[in-house]
C-alpha positions, 0 to 999 in steps of 0.5 A: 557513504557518497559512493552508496548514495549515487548508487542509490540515485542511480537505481531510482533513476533507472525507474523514473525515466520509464515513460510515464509519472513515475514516483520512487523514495528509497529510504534507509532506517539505519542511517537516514542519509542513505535517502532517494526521493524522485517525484515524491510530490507529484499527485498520482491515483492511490488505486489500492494503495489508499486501502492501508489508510482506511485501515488505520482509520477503523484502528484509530476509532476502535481505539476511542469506541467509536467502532468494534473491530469484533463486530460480526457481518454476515457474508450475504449482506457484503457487495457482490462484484462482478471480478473474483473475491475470496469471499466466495470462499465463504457461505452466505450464512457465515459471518466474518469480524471487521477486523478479518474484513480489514485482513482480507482487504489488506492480504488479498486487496478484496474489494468487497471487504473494502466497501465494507470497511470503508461503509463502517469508517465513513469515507469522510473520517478517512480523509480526515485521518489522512490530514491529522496524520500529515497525508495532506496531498491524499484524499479518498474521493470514491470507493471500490464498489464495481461503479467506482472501479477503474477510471473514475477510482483515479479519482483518489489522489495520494503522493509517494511522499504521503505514503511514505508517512503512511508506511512510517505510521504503520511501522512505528506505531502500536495501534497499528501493529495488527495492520503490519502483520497483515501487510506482511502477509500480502500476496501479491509478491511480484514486485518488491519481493520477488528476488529478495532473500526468504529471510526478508519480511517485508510489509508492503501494498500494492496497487494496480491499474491500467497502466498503473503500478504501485508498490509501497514497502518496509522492507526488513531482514538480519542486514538491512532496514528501509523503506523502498515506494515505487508510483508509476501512471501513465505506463506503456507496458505494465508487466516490464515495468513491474519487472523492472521494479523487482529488479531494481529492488534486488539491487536496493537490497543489496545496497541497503545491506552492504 
């Protein structure tokens, strides 16, 4: 067991010292001593990452009625953005359920399904169901609306050790189920994903800006069980380190698993 958790150490290690902030917690499920937290506690910009919790939110008020999750919202009326949106897929007629605005803001990070899950929530009750849920460190400050893009958006704060939580609520919870099911089926698979096995299912999030790289995922398969986050700011080059984070995962899988 020692042997495994220095290897363990070893391989966060390898991220932590990229020059920047870097936040890294590997957590086994099976045996809770298999666990490696690195700058767990330091604030970083949430960037996309944050979106996970807006989702619990809209779950935690249609579970009390205070939101319709099957609610219909016509296309025309949603944000128009400048960057490329999925929603372009869609007439202007159609109409989409909030909770397949809350999947397509969790699968493929739209952001004017965001604006528009976040405007049916409420920015302040987000914030409060991160501090009801032990998410004291994060806050939601701005939205994803164009304006808001880019740096003022690293005006929303969270922690590795937050997100961690976050991932845990996500995990273990039935309210949540469906946003676990979503986050299994993200598409941005070039980080922790990338080498591990197809029979791996791994529910994850990521979040992307300038020199900022994130990567928060329960990873589960026949053999291994665990939570591996990754918050990196302040980076010199974002595509080798995200390559350095796919890496480093393959190698956390095959410890977890052995």
């Amino acid at each position: 067991m020692e042997d495994r958790l220095r290897q363990l150490e070893i391989l966060c290690q390898r991220l932590a010292e990229t020059s920047g902030q870097v936040s890294v917690i590997a957590q086994s499920k099976l045996d809770p001593a298999l666990s490696v937290s690195i700058g767990a506690d330091h604030p970083i910009a949430s960037a996309s990452v944050i979106k996970v919790a807006i989702a619990c939110t809209a779950a935690d008020q249609a579970a009390m009625g205070k939101l319709d999750l099957t609610q219909s919202i016509p296309k025309h009326t949603l944000n128009k953005t400048f960057y490329c949106s999925i929603l372009e897929a869609f007439d202007a007629g159609d109409t989409l359920t909030l909770q397949a605005l809350i999947g397509v803001m969790l699968i493929v990070s739209d952001n004017p399904a965001t604006t528009a899950v976040l405007d049916a929530v409420g920015m302040d009750s987000v914030n409060s169901w991160c501090a009801a849920n032990g998410m004291t460190d994060t806050n939601l400050a701005i939205g994803f609306d164009d304006v808001s893009l880019g740096p003022p958006l690293r005006a929303n704060l969270t922690t590795a050790s937050d997100c961690l939580t976050l991932l845990k609520a996500v995990d273990t919870q039935p309210a949540y189920a469906f946003i676990k099911r979503m986050l299994l089926n993200y598409m941005r698979n070039e980080r922790i994903p990338k080498f591990l096995p197809d029979d791996a299912r791994i529910a994850h999030k990521t979040g992307t800006l300038a020199g900022l790289v994130h990567d928060v995922a329960i990873v589960t398969s026949p053999v291994a069980d665990y939570y591996l986050l990754v918050l990196a700011d302040g980076l010199d080059d974002t595509a080798t380190f995200a390559s350095d984070v796919a890496t480093v995962s393959e190698e956390v899988y095959k410890l977890m698993s052995a």
